[in-house]
C-alpha positions as CSV (number, residue, x, y, z in Angstrom):
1,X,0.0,0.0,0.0
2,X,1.1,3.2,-0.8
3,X,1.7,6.2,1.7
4,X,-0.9,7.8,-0.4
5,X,-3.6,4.9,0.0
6,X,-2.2,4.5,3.7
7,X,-2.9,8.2,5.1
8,X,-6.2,8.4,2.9
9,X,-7.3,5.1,4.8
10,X,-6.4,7.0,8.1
11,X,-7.9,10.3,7.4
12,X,-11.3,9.3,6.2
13,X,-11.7,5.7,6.8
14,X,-11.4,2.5,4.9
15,X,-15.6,2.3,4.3
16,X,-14.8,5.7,2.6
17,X,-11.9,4.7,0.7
18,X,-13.2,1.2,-0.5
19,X,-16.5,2.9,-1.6
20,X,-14.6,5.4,-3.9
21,X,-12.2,2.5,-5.5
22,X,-15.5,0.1,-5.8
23,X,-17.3,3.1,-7.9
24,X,-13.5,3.6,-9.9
25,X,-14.1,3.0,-13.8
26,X,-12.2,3.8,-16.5
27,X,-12.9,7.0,-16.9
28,X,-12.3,7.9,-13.1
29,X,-9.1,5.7,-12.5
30,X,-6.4,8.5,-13.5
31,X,-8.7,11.0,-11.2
32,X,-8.1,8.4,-8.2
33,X,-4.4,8.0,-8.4
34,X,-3.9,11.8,-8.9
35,X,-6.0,12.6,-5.6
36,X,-4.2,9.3,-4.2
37,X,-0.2,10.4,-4.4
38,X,-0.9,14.6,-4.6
39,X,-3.8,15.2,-1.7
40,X,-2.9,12.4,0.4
41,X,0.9,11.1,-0.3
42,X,2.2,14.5,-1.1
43,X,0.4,17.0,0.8
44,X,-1.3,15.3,3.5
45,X,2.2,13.3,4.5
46,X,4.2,16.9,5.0
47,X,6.2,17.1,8.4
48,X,5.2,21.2,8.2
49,X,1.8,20.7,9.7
50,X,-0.2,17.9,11.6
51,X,-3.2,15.9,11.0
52,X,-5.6,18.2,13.2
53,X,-4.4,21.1,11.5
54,X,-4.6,20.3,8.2
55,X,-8.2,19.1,8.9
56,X,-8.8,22.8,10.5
57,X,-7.5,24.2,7.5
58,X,-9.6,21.9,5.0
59,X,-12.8,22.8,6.9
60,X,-12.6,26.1,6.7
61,X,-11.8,25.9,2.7
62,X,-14.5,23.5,2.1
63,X,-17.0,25.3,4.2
64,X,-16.0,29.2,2.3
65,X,-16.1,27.1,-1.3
66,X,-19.4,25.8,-0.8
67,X,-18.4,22.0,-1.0
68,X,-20.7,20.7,0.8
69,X,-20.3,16.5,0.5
70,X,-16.9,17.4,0.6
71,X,-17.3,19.3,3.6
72,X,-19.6,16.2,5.4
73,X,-16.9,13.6,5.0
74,X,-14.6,16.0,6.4
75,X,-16.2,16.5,9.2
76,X,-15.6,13.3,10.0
77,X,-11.9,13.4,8.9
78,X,-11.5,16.1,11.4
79,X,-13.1,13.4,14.4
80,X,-11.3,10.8,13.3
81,X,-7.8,13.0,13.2
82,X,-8.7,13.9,16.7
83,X,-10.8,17.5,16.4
84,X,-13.7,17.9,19.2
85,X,-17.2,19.0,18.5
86,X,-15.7,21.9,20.4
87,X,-12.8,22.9,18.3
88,X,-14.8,22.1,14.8
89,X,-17.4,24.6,15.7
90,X,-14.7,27.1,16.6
91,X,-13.2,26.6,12.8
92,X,-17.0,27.0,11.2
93,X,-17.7,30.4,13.7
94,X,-14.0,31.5,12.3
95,X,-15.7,30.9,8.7
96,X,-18.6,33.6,9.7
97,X,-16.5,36.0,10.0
98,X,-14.2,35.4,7.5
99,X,-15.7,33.8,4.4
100,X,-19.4,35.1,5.5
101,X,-22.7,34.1,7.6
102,X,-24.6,32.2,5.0
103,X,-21.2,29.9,4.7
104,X,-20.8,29.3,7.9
105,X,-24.8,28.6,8.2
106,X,-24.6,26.0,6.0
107,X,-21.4,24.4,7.4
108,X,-23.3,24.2,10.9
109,X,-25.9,22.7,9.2
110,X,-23.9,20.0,7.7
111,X,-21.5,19.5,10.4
112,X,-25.0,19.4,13.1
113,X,-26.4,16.0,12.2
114,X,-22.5,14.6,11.5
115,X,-21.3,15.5,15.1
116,X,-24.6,14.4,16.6
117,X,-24.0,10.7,15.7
């Protein structure tokens, strides 16, 4: 397994991971390996910032862009790489002020039912 495959695995979990690779054709393999070795076994697997932080930092991306299934499995990333309910709201209220209300609104309401399970 690949460093790529092996922090993916971690961050969002192998149901995640083996549902993406099951629904992999053709026409999506190339797209798979790219995210595979850049996102996760170049970026992710950088010494300059930790797990917890890069999760932070994706949240509040996701959540200004407007990704919203992105943002939902990264919610759980973020639990899984060790964030609290606590600290993820704290990245969505820094959203509000940053990247706007209605962003940050929605975020909430994505993240509410996520962190409630």
């Amino acid at each position: 397994m690949t460093d790529g495959m092996r922090v993916r695995r971690e961050v969002l979990g192998d149901e995640h991971v083996d549902r993406a690779i099951a629904r992999t054709d053709e026409f999506t393999a190339d797209f798979q390996d790219f995210i595979t070795r850049y996102a996760w076994g170049e970026v992710w697997t950088r010494p300059g910032l930790d797990r917890r932080t890069r999760s932070c930092v994706t949240l509040a991306m996701l959540a200004t862009l407007g990704h919203d299934a992105e943002l939902a499995m990264h919610v759980r990333a973020a639990l899984r790489n060790g964030l609290t309910r606590d600290e993820i709201k704290e990245v969505l209220l820094q959203v509000a002020v940053y990247a706007g209300v209605p962003a940050a609104n929605r975020a909430f309401a994505i993240a509410q039912p996520i962190l409630a399970e």
